[in-house]
MARBA-3410 file (N, C-alpha, C, O; in Angstrom, 1 decimal):
230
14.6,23.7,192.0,14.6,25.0,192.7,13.2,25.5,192.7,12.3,25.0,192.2 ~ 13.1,26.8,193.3,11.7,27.0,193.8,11.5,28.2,192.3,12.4,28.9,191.9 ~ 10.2,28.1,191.9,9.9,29.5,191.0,10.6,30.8,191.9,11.6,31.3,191.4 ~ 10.3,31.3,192.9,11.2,32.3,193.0,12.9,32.5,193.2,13.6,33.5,193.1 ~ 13.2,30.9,193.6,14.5,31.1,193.3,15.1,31.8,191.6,15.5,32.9,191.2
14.8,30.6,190.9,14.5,30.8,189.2,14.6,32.1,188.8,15.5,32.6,188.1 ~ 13.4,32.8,189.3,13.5,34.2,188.7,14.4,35.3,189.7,14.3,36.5,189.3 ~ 15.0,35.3,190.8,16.1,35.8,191.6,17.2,35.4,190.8,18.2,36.1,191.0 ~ 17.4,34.5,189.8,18.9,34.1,189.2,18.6,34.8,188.3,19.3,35.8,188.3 ~ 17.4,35.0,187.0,17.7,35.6,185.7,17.5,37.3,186.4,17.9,38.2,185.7
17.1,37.6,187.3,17.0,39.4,187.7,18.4,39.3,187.9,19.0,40.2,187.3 ~ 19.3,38.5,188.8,21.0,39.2,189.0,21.9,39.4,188.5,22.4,38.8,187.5 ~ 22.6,40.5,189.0,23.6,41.3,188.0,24.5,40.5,188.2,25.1,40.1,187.2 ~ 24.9,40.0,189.2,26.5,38.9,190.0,25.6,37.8,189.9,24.4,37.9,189.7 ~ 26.4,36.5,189.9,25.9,35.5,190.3,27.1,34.7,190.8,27.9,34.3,190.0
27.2,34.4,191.9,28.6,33.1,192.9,28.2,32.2,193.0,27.0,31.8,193.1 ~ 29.3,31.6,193.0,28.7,29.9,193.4,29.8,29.1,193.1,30.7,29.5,192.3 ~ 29.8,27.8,193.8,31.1,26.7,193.5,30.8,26.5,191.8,29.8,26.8,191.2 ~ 32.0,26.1,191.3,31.3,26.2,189.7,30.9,25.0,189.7,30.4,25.0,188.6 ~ 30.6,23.6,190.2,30.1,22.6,189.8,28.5,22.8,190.0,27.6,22.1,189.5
28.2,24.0,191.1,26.7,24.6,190.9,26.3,25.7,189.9,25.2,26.0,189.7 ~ 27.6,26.3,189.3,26.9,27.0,188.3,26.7,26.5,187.3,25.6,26.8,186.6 ~ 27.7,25.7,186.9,27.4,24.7,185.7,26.1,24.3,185.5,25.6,24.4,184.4 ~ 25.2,23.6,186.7,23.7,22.7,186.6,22.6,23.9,186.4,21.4,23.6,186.4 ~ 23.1,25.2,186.2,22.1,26.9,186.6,22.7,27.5,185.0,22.3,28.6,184.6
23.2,27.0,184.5,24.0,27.8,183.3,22.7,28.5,182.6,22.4,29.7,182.6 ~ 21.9,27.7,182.0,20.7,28.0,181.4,19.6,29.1,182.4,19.0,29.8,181.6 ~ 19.1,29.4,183.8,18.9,29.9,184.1,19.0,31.5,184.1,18.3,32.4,183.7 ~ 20.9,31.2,184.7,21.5,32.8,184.5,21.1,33.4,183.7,20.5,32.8,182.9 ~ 21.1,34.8,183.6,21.3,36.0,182.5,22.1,36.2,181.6,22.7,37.1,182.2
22.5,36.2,180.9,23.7,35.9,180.0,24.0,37.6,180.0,25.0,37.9,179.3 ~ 23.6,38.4,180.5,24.4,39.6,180.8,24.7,39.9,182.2,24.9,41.0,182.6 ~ 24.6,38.4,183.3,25.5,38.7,184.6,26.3,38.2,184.4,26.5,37.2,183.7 ~ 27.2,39.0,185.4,28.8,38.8,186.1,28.3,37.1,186.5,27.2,36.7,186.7 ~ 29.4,36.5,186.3,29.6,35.1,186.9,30.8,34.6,187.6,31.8,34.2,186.9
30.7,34.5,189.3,31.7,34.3,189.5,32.0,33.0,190.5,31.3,32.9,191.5 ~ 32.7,32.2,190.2,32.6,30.8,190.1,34.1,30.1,190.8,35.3,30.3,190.4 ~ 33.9,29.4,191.6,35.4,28.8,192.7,35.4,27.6,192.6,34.7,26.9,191.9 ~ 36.4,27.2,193.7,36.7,25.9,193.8,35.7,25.5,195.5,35.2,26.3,196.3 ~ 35.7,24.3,195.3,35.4,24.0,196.8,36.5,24.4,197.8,37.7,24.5,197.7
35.4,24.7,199.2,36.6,24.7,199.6,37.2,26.3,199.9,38.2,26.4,200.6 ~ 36.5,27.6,199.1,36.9,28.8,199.2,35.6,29.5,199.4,35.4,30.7,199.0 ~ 34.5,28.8,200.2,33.5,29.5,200.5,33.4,30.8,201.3,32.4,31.4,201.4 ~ 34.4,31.1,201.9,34.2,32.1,202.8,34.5,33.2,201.7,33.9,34.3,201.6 ~ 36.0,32.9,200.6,35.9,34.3,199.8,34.8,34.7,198.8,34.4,35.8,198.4
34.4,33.6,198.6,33.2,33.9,197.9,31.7,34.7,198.4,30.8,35.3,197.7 ~ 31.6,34.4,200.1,31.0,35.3,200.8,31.1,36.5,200.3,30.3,37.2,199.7 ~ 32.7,37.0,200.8,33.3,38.4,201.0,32.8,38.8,199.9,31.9,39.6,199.9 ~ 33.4,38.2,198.7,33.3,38.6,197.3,31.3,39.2,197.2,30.8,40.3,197.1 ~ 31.1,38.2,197.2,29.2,38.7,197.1,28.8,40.2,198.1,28.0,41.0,197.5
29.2,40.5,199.4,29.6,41.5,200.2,30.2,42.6,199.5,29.7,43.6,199.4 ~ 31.4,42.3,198.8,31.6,43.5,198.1,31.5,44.0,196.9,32.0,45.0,196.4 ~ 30.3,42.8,196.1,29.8,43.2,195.2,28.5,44.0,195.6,28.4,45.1,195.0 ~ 27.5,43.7,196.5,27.0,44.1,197.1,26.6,45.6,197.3,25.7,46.4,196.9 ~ 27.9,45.8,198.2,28.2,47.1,198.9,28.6,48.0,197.3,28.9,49.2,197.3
28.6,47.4,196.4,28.8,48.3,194.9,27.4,48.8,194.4,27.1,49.5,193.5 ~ 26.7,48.2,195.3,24.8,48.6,194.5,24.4,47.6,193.8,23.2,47.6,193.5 ~ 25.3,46.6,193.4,24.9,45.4,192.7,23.7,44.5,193.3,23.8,44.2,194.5 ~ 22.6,43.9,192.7,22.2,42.7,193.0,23.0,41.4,192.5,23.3,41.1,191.3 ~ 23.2,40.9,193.4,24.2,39.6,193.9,23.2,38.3,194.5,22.4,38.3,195.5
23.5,37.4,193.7,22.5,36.1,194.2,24.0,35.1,194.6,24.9,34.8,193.9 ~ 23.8,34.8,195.7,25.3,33.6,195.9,24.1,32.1,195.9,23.2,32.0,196.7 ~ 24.4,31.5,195.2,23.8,30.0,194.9,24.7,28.9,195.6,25.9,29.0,195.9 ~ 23.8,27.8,195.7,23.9,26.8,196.7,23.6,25.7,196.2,22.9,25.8,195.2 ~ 23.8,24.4,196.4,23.0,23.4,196.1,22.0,23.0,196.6,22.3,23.2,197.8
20.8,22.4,196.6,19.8,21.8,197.5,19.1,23.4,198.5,18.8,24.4,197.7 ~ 19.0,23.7,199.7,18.6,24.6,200.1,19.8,25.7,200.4,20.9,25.2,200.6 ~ 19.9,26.8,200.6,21.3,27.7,201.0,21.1,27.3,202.5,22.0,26.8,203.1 ~ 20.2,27.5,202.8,20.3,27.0,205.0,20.5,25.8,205.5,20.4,25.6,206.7 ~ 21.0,24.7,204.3,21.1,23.3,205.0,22.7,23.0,204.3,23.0,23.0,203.1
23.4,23.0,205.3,24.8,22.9,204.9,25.3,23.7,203.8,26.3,23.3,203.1 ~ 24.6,24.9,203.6,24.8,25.7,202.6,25.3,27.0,202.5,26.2,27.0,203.4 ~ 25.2,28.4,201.8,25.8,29.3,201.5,25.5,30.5,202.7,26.2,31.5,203.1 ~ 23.9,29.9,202.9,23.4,31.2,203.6,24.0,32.0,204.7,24.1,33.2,204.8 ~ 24.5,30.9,205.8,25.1,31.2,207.2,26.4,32.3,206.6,26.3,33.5,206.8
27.5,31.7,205.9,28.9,32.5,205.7,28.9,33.7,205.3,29.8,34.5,205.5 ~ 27.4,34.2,204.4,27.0,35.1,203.8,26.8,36.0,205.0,27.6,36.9,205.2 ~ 25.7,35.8,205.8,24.8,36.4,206.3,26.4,37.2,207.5,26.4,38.4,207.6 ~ 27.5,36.1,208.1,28.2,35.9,209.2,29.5,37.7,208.4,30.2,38.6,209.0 ~ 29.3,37.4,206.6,29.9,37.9,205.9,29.7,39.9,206.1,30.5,40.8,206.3
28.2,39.8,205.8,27.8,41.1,205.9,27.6,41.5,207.2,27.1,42.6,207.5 ~ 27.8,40.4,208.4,27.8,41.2,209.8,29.3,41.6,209.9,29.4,42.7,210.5 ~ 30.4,41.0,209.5,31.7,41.3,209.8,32.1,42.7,209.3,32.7,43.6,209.9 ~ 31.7,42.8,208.4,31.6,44.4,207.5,31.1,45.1,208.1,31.2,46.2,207.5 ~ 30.4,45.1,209.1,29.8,46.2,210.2,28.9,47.3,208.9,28.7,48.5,208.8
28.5,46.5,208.2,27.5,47.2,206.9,26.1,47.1,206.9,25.8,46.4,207.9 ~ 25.2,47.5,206.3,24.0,47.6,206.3,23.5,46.6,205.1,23.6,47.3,204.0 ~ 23.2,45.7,204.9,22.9,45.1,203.4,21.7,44.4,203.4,21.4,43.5,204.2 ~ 21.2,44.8,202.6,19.5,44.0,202.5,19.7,42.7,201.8,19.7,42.7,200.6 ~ 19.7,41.5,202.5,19.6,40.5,202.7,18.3,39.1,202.4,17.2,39.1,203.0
18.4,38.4,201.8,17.2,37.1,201.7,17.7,36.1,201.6,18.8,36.0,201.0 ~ 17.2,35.1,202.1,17.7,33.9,201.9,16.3,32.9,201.2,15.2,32.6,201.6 ~ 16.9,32.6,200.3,15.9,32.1,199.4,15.5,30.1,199.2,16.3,29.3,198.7 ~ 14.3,29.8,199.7,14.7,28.4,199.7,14.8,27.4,198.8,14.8,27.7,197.6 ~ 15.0,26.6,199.0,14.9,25.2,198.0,14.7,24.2,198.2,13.9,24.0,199.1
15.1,23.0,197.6,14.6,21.5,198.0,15.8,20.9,198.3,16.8,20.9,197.7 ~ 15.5,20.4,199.5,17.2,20.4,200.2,17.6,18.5,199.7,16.5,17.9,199.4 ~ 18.3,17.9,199.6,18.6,16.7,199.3,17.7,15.8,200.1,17.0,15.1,199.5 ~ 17.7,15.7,201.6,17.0,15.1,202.1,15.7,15.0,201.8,15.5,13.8,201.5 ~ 14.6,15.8,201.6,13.6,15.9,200.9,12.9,15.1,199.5,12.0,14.3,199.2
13.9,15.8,198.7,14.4,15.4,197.1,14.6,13.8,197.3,13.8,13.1,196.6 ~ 15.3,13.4,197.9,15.9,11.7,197.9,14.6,11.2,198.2,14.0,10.6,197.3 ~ 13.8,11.4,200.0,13.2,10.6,200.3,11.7,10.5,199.4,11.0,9.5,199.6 ~ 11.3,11.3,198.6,10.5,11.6,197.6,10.8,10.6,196.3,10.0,10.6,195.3 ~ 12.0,9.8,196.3,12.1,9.3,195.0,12.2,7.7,195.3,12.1,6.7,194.6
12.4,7.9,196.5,12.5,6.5,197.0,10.8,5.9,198.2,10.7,4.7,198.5 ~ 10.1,6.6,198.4,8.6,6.5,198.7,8.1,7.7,200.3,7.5,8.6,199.9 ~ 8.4,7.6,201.4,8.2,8.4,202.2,8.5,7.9,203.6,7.6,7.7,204.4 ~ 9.8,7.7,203.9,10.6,7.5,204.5,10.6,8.4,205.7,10.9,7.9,206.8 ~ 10.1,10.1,205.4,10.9,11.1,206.5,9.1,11.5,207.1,8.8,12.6,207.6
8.5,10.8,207.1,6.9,11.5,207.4,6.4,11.5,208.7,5.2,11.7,209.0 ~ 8.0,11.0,209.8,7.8,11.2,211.2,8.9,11.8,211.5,9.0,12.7,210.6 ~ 10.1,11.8,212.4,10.9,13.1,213.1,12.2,12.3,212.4,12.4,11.0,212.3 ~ 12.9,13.0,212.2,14.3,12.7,211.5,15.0,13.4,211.6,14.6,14.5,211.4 ~ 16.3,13.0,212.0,17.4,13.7,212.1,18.4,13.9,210.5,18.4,13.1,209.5
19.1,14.8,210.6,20.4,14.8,209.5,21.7,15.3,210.3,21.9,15.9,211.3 ~ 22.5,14.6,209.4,23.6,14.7,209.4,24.4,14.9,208.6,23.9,14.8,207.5 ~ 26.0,15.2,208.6,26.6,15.3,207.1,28.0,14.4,208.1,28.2,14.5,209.3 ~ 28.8,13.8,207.1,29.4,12.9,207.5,30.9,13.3,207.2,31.8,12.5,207.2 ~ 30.8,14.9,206.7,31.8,15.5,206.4,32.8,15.8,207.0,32.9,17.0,206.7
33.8,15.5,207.7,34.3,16.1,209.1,35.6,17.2,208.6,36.7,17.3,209.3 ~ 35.5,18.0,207.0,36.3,19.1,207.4,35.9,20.0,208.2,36.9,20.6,208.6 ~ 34.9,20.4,208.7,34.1,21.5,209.6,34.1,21.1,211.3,34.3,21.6,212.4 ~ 33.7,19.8,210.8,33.3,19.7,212.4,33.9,18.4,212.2,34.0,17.6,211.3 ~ 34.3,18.7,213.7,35.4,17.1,214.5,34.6,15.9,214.7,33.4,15.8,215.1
35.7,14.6,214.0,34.7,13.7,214.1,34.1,12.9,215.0,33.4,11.9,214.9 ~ 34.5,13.7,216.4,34.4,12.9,217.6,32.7,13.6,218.1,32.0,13.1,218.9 ~ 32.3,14.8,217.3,31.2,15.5,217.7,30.2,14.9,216.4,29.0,14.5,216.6 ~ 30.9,14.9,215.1,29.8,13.3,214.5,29.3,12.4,214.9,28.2,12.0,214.6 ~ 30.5,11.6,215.9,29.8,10.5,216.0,29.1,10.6,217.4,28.3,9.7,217.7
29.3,11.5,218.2,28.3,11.8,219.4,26.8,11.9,218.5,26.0,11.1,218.8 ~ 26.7,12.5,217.8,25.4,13.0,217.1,25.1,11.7,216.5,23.9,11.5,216.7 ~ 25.7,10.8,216.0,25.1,9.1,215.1,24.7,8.8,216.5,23.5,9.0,216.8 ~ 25.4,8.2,217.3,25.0,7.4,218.5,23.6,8.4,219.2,22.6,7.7,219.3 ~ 23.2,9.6,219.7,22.4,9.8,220.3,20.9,10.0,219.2,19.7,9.9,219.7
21.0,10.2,217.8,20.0,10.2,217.1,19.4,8.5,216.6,18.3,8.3,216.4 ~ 20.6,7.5,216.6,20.0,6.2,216.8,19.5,5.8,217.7,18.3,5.5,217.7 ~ 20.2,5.6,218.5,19.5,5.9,220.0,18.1,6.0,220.5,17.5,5.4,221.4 ~ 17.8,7.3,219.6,16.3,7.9,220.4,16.1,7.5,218.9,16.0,8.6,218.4 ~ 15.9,6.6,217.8,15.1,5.9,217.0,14.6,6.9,216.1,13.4,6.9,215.8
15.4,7.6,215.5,15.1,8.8,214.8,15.4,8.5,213.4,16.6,8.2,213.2 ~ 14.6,8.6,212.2,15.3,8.1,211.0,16.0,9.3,210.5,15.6,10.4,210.6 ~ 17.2,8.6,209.9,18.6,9.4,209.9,18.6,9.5,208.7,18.0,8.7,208.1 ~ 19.4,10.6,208.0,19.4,10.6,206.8,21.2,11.8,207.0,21.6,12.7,207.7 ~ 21.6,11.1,206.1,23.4,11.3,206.0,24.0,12.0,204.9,24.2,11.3,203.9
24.3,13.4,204.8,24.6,13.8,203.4,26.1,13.8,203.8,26.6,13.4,204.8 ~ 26.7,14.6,202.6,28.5,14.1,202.6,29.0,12.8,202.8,30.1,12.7,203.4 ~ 28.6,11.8,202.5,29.1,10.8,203.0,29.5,9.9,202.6,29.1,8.8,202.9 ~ 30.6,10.0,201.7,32.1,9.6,201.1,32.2,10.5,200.2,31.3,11.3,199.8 ~ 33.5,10.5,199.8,34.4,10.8,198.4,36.1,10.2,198.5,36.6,9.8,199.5
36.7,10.3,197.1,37.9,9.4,197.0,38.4,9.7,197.9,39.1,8.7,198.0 ~ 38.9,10.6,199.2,40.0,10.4,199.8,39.2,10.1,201.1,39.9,9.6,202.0 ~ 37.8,10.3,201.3,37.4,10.2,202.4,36.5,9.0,202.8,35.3,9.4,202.7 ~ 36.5,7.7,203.1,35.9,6.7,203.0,35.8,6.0,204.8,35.0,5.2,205.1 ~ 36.8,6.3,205.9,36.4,6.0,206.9,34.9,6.3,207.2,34.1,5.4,207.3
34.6,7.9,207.5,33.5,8.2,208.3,32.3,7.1,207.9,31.7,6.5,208.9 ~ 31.9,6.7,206.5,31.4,6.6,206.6,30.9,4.9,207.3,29.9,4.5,207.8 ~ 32.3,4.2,207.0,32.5,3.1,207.7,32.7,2.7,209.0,32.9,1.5,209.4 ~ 32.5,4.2,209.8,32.6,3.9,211.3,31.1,4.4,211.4,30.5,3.9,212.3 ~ 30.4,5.4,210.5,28.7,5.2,210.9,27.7,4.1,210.4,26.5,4.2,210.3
28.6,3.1,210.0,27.7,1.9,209.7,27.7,1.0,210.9,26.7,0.3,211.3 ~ 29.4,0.9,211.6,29.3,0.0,212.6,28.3,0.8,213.8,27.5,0.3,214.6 ~ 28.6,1.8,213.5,27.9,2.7,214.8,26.1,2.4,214.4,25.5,2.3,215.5 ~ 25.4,2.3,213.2,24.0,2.2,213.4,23.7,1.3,213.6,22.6,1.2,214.2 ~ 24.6,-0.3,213.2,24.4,-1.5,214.2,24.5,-1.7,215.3,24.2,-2.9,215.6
24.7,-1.1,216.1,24.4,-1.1,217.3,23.3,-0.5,217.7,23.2,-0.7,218.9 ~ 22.2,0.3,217.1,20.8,0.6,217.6,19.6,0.0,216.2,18.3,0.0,216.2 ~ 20.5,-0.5,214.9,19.4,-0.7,214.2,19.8,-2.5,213.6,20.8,-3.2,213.5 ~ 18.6,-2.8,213.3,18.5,-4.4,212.8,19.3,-4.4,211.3,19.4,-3.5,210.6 ~ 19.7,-5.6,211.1,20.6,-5.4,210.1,19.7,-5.1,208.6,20.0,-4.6,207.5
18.4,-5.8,209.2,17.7,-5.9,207.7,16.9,-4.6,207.6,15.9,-4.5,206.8 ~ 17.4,-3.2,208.4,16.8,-1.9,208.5,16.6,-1.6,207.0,17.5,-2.0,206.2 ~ 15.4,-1.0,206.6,16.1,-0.4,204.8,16.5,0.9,205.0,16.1,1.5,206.0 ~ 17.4,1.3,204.0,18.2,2.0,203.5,18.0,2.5,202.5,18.6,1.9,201.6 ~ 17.4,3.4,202.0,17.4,4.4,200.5,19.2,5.3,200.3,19.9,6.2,200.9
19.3,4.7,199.4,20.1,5.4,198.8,19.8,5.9,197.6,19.1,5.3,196.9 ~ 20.4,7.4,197.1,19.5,8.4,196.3,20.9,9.5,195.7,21.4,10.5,196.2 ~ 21.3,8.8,194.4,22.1,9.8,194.1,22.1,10.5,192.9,22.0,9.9,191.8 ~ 22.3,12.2,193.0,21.8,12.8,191.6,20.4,13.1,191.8,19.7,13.0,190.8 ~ 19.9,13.5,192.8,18.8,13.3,193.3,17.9,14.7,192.2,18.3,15.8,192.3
17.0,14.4,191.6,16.5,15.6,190.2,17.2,16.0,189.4,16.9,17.1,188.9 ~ 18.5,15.0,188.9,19.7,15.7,188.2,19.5,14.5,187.1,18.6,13.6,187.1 ~ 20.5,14.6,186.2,20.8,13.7,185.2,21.7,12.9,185.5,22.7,13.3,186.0 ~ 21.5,11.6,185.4,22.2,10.4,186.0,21.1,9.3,187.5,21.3,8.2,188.0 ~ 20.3,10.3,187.7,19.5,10.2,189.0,19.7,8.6,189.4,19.5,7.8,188.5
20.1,8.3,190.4,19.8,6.7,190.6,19.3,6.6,192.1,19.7,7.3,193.1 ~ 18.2,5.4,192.2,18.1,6.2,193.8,17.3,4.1,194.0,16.5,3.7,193.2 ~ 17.7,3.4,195.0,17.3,2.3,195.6,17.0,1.8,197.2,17.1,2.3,198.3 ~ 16.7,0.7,196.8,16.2,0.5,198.6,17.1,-0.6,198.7,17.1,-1.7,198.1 ~ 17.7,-0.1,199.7,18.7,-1.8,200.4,18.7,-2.1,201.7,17.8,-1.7,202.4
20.0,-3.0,202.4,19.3,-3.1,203.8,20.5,-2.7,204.2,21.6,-2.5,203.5 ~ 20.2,-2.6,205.7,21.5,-1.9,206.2,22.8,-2.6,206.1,23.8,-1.9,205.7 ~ 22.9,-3.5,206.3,23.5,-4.6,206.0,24.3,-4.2,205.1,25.5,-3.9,205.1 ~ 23.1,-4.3,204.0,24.5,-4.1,202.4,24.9,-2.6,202.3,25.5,-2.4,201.3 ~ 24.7,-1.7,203.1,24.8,-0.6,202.8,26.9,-0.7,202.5,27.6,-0.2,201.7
27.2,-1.2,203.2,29.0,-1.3,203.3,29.2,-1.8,201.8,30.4,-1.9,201.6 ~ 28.1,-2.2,200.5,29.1,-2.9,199.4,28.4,-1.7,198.4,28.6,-1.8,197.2 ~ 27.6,-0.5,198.9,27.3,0.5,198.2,28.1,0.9,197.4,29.2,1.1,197.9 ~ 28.0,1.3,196.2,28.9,2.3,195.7,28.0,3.9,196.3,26.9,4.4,196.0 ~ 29.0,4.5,197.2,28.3,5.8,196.9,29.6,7.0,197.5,30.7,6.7,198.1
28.9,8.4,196.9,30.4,9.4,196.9,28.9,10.6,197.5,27.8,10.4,197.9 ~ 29.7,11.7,197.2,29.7,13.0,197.5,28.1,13.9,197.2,27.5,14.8,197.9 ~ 27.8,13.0,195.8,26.6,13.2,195.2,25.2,12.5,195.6,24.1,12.6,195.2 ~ 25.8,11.7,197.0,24.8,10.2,197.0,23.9,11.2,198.7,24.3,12.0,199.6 ~ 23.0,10.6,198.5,21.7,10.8,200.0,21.8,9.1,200.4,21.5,8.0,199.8
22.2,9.6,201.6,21.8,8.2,202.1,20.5,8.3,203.3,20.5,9.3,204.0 ~ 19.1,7.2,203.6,18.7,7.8,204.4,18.2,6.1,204.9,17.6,5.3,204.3 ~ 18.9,6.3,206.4,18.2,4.7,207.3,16.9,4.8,207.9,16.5,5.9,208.4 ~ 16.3,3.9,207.8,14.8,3.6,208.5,15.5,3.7,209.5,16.7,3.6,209.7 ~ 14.0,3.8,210.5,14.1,3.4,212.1,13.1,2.4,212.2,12.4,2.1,211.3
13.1,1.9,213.7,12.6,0.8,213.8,11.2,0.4,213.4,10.8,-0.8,213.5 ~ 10.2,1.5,212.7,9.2,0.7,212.3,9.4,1.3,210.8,8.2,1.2,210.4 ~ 10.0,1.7,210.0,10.3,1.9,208.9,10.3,0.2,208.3,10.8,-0.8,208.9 ~ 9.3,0.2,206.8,9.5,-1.1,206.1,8.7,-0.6,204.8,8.0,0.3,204.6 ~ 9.2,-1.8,203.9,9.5,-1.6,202.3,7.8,-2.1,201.9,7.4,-3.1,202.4
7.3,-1.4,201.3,5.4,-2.1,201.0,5.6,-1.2,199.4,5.5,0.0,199.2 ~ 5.9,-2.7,198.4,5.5,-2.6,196.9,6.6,-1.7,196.6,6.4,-0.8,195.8 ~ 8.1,-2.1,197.3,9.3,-1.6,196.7,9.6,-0.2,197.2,10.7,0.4,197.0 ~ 8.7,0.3,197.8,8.8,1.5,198.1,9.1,1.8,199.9,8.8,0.8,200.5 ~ 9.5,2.5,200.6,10.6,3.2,202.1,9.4,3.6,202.3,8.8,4.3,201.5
8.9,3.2,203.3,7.5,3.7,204.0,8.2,3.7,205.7,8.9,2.8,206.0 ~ 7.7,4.9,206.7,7.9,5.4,207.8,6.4,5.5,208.3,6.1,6.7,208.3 ~ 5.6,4.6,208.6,4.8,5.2,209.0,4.3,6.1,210.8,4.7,6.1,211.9 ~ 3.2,6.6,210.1,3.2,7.5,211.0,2.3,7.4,212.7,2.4,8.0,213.7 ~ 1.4,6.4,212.1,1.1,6.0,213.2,-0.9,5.3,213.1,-1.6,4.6,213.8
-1.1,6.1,211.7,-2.8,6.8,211.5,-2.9,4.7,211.3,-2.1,3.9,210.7 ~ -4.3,4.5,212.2,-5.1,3.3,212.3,-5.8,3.3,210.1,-6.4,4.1,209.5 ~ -5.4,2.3,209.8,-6.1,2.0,208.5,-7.0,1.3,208.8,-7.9,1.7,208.0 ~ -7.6,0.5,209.4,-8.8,-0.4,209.9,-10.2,0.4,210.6,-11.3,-0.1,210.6 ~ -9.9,1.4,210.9,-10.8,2.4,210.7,-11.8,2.9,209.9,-12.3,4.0,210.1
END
């Protein structure tokens, strides 16, 4: 997290969040704020909730994983205190979003135009995912894929593998990056190919080269274009 995130958690009186993100912040918190903590899955009450802690005079931090603006807390919040037809002073605070964090551990993979995606299809239909895999392969964009499995959910991500063979070479590399600044961290380079005998879940970054993307001394290099003979 960012130094000013850090010190926005120990100033708040409330603190929200899924509890599998409060748990990794425990040490952070205040030990004299409110802590209040859900299941996945109940993000919108947890908005409301921060809203009408809020509207009590309280400072209220609702936490996120990776950045709050990248598949995160910020939007429901923000969508939260416009429904209340209220006045509430508002920040959204950044962070190091997964994509970032991964391609950093694995060498520099994202240092030309890249697309993301999340492969999650409770939100969004998966007929509008896979429009988005086909037109960002397509235009040769290196892709990087968050949400992309857990136990009950294992198609998506086996219909965006057949889907990137069709614009990428099989021997494309592949960083996979899971736990990315966390304990357990594991993060490798494979080919597109083997990406299908991966073990990976909920916690994992997946991110595919594009076509001039290649592996120099073990490390996901994208380059960018700059003449070395120079």
């Amino acid at each position: 997290m960012t130094f000013k995130a850090r010190k926005t958690l120990e100033e708040a009186e409330v603190v929200i969040g899924y509890k599998t993100y409060i748990d990794l912040i425990r040490e952070v918190i205040n030990p004299n704020s409110e802590v209040v903590s859900g299941t996945m899955g109940r993000e919108v009450d947890r908005a409301k909730i921060a809203v009408a802690k809020a509207l009590e005079g309280k400072n209220v931090v609702v936490v996120s994983s990776g950045d709050p603006g990248v598949y995160g807390m910020a939007g429901v919040v923000l969508e939260a205190i416009e429904y209340t037809k209220t006045e509430i002073y508002s920040e959204v605070i950044s962070g190091v979003t997964a994509a970032t964090s991964a391609a950093s551990k694995i060498g520099a993979p994202l240092v030309t135009d890249f697309a993301v995606i999340s492969l999650s299809d409770l939100l969004t239909p998966w007929s509008q995912i896979e429009e988005r895999l086909h037109a960002a392969a397509k235009a040769d964009f290196v892709i990087v894929l968050y949400n992309p499995q857990s136990i009950g959910r294992k198609k998506p991500l086996q219909q965006a593998h057949k889907i990137l063979l069709n614009y990428r070479k099989p021997t494309t590399p592949v960083g996979i990056v899971k736990h990315a600044g966390r304990e357990g961290e594991v993060a490798l380079v494979i080919s597109l190919e083997n990406l299908r005998h991966s073990v990976v879940d909920m916690a994992t970054t997946i991110i595919i080269g594009n076509s001039t993307t290649r592996i120099i001394n073990g490390k996901m290099i994208t380059p960018r274009g700059y003449d070395l003979s120079k």
